[in-house]
N, C-alpha and C positions, 0 to 999 in steps of 0.2 A: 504493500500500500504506500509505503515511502518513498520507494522509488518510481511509482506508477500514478501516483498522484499531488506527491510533497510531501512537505512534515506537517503543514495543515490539517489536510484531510486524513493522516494517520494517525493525529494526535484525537480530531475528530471520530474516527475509527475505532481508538482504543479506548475514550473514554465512555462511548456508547456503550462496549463490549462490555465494560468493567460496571457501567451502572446496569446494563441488564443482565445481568451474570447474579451482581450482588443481590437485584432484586428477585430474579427467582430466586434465590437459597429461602428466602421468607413463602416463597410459594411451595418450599419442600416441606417443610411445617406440615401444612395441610394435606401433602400428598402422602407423608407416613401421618394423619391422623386418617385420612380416608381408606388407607389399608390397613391398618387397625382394627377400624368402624366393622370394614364389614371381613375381616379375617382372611385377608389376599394371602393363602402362601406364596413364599419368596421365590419360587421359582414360577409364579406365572408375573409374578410384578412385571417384569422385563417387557415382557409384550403389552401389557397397558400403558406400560411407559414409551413404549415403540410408537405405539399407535396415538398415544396422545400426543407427543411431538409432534410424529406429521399433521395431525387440526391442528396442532399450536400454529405451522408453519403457513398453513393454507390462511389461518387469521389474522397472521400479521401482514400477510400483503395487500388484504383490505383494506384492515385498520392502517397501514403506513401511508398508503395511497391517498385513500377517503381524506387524514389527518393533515399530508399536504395541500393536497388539492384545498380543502378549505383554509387553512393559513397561508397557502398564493392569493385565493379569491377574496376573502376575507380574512386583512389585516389583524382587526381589531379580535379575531379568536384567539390570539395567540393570549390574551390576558384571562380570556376564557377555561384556558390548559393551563395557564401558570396559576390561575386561584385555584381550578381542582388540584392539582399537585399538593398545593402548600394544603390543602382542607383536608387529602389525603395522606399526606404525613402529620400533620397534627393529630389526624383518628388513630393514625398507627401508633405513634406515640401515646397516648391514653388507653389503647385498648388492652379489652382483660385478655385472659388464654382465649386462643383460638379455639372454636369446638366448631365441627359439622352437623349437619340436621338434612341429611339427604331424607328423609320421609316429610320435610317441608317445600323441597326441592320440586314445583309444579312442572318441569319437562322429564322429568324421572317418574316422578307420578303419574303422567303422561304416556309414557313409556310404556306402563308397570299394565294402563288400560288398554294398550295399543295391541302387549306381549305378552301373554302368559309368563311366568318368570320361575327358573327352577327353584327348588329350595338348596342346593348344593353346586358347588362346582363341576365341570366336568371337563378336568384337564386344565388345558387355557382357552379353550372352546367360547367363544362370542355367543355363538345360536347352536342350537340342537333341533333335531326333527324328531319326535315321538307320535307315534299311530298319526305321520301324515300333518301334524300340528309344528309349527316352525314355532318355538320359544327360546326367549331369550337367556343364555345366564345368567347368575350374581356378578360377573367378569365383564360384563355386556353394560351392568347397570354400573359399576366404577370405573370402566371406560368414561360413559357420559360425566358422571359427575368430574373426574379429572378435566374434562375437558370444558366442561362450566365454570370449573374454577380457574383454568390457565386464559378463558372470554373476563373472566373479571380480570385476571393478573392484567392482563393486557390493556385494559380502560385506563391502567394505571401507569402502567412502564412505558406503553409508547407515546403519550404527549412529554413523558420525563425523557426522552431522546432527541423527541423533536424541539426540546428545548436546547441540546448543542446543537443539532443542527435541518434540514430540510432537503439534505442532498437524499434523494430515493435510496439511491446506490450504498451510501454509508451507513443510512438509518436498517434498510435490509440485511447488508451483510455480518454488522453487528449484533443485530436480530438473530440472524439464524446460527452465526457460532457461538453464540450465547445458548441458547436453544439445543444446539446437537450435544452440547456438554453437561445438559443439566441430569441425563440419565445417569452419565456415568459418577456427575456430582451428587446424586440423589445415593447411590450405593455408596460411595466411601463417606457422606457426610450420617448416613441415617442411624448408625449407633452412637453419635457426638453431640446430635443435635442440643441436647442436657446444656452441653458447652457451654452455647453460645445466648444465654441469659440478656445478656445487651445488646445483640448484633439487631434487635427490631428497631431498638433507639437511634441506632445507627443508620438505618435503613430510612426511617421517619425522617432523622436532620438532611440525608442526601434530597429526599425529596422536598424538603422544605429550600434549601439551598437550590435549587434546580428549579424548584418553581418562583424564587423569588428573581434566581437569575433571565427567568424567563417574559416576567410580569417589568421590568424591568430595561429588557434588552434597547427600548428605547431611551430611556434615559443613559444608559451605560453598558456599551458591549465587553461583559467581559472574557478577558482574552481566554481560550481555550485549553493553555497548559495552563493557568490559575484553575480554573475548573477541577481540569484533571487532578492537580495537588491536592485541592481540599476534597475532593470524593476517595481520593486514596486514603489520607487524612483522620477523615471522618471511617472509615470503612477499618483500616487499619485501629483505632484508637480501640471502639467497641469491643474489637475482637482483641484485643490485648486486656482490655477491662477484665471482659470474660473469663479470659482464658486463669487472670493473676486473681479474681474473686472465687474463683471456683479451688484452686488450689489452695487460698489462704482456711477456705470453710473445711476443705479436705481434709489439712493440716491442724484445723482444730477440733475435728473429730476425736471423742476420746476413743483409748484403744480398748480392746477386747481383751 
């Protein structure tokens, strides 16, 4: 990207990658609580996580497209995306635990009328045919809901992109190696998650910062390695918090 575009659009490049990277690890939260929920063993996770990448992938050339397209036409949206941003890190930051409620979820319920639904797994099986009857499985039905929750991640991360920049080309490719990685970040981070106690705080001020920078960009553009510092910054601090509160509490554990 440095040599095929500048140091511009690569610094551009990387800080997209690195703000949607960091914000899906908060969208992994919910993908080990919705394999929990409904008791995914670990060897079919893989192919739910397969398969909800690619909807992830098909929905952000929507939402990138549609997101341009309307801050070329209309200017004044861009203050529109910088106040959701900052309204959407202020809620991250206040909010309690995460919990899912798929039996509120009206396109699953939806689903549940559409599909007769097994009561068990069968395999990593999507649909089954019994006596002539195509039903869906329980793997069918955490499919969709993964996939409802990475349509919300998404209302979220990508106006916090389009706030460094509006280039299609960078805002996508960002996008998607942020995206192809999150499976494999999903497996090495899902016994850790405990960890990261303040990495949402963290996550909340990037977007607060990104939407201010946004709401703002007329008064003052600011320069995109500053950017990049303080979402490193900010991303780095959390996770050090984290990592040094959790071993101070360890360490005071009394012994057995």
């Amino acid at each position: 990207m440095y040599f095929w575009k500048g140091p511009e659009k690569s610094f551009e490049f990387l800080t997209g990658y690195i703000i949607e990277l960091s914000l899906s690890v908060d969208n992994l939260f919910l993908f080990i609580l919705i394999f929990k929920y409904f008791h995914v063993p670990v060897e079919y996770q893989h192919r739910v996580l397969f398969w909800g990448i690619l909807g992830a992938l098909v929905m952000r050339v929507i939402f990138i497209f549609a997101g341009i397209a309307l801050i070329t036409k209309f200017h004044w949206i861009i203050y529109v995306f910088g106040g959701f941003i900052i309204f959407t890190g202020i809620r991250m930051l206040f909010q309690s635990d995460q919990e899912v409620h798929p039996e509120r979820n009206v396109v699953i319920q939806w689903i549940k009328k559409l599909f007769p639904v097994t009561k068990g797994f069968y395999k990593d099986k999507f649909f089954i045919k019994r006596q002539g009857i195509l039903m869906a499985t329980p793997l069918f039905i955490v499919l969709v809901f993964v996939e409802m929750t990475d349509l919300i991640f998404a209302v979220d991360s990508i106006p916090a992109i389009l706030a460094i920049t509006t280039d299609s080309f960078i805002v996508f490719t960002s996008n998607v190696f942020a995206i192809l990685g999150l499976r494999s970040l999903y497996f090495s981070l899902a016994g850790m998650m405990g960890l990261f106690r303040y990495l949402h705080m963290g996550l909340a001020a990037i977007l607060i910062f990104i939407g201010l920078k946004m709401v703002l960009a007329d008064v003052y553009k600011l320069p995109i390695e500053i950017a990049l510092m303080v979402v490193l910054g900010i991303l780095a601090t959390s996770i050090i918090a984290s990592l040094m509160v959790g071993r101070t509490q360890k360490g005071l554990r009394p012994k057995a």
